[in-house]
N, C-alpha and C positions, 0 to 999 in steps of 0.2 A: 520405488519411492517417487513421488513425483513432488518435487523442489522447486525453490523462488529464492531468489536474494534478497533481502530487506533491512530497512532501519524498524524495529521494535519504537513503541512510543516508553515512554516513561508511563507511572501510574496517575500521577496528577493531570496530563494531557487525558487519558483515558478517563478519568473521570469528568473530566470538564467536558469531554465527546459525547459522555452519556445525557449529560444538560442540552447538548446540540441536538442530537438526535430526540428529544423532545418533542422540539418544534416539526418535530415528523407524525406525530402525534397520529393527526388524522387521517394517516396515510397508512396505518400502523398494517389493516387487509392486505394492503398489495405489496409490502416491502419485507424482506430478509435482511437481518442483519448481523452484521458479525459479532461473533462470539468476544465481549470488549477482550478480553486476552489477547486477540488476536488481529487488534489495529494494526497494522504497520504504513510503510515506504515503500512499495515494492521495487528495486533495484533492476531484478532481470525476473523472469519466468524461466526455468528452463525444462517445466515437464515432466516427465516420467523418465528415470536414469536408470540403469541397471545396477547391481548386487554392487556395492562399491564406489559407485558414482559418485555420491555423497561425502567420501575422505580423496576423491578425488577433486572433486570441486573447492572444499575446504581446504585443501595445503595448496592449490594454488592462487586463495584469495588470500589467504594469509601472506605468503609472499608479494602479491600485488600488491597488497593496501599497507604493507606495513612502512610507517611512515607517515601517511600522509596526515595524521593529525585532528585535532578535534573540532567543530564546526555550532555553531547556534542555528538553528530551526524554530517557526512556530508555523500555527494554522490561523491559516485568513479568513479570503472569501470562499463561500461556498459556491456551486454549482452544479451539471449532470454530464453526463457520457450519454447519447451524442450530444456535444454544445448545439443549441440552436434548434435540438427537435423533439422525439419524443424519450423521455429518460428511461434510461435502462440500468446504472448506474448513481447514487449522488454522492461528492465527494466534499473535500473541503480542501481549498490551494494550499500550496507548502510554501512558506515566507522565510523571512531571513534571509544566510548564505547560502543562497539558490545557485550560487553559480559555483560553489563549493560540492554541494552534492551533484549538481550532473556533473562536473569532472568526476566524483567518485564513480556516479555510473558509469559512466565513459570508460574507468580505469575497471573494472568489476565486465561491462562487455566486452571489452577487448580479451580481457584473461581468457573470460570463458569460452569466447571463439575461439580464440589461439587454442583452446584442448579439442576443438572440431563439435563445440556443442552449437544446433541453432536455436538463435534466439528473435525473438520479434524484434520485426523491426518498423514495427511503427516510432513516433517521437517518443522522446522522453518527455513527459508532461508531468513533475512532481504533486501528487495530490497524494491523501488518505482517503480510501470508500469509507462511506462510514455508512449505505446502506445499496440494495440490489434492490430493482423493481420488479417483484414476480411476474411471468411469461403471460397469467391470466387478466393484467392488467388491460384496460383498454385504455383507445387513443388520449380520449379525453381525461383520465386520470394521469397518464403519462404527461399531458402538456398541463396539468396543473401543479405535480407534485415538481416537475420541472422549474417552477412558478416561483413557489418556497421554497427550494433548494437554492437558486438565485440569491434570496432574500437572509438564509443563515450565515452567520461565520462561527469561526472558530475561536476571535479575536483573546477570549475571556481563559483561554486553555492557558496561555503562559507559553512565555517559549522554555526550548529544551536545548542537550547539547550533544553531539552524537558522538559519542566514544570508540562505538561499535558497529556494526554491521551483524543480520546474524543469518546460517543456512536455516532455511524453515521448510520442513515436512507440511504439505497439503493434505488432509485427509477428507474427503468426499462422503459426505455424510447426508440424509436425506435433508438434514434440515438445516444443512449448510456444511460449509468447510471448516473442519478443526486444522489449526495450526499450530503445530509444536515446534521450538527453535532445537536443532539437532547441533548446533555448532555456533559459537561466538566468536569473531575474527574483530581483535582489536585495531585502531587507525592506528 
């Protein structure tokens, strides 16, 4: 199985994403996007786990996170991965108790290291993808959609409130990744 930790959106954020993604419009050739089901947070990445892995990561996020409680979130500004060049990635920033969820992450990678899993360690940078720029894209459509990505937010999505956390199967599919949540670990 190969798993990620995340916050799930609510269905009204996910509709109001669908309104954002819109303004991608004309972009629509060179960009993938996810399957709206499958919005999230991503918390950690952890990969491809072995036969088990999965009720092994899950009982001990349960134990980490329980406790700590529920949190508001909404979506901002928009922008792209890398900032500043040509997009490969566009997302939209994660607002509210920001400083709420990376303690969660923070508590979510420490667990998972502590069981010998590795995980990225680039920053935590809270956003939602809400779409992937195809590989046959060239420079100049990368530094435009870059442009308008900039230019969207999220601001009309509503905020939400995070109850949960959930483990999510990745599935690798040609025309993107299916994700199915396998586990919901309450705060």
């Amino acid at each position: 199985m190969r798993l990620f930790v995340a916050i799930r959106l609510p269905e009204a954020v996910v509709d109001g994403l669908e309104q954002v993604r819109g303004r991608l419009g004309e972009f629509d050739s060179i960009l993938r996007y996810p399957d709206v089901t499958g919005f999230h947070l991503t918390l950690a990445f952890l990969g491809e786990l072995p036969e088990g892995g999965d009720e092994m990561v899950e009982s001990g996020l349960r134990a980490a996170c329980a406790g700590f409680g529920s949190f508001a979130l909404s979506l901002g500004a928009g922008g792209s991965f890398p900032e500043g060049g040509e997009a490969r990635v566009i997302w939209l920033r994660v607002e509210g108790e920001v400083r709420r969820v990376s303690q969660l992450q923070k508590i979510v990678v420490k667990e998972l290291g502590d069981m010998g899993l590795r995980l990225d360690k680039r920053p935590f940078s809270p956003h939602v993808t809400i779409a992937r720029v195809a590989r046959k894209a060239g420079e100049e459509d990368r530094r435009r959609v870059a442009e308008v990505a900039a230019e969207i937010d999220g601001y009309h999505t509503g905020s939400f409130r995070v109850t949960d956390i959930a483990v999510m199967d990745s599935d690798l599919q040609p025309t993107g990744a299916v994700y199915t949540p396998i586990a919901e670990i309450p705060l």
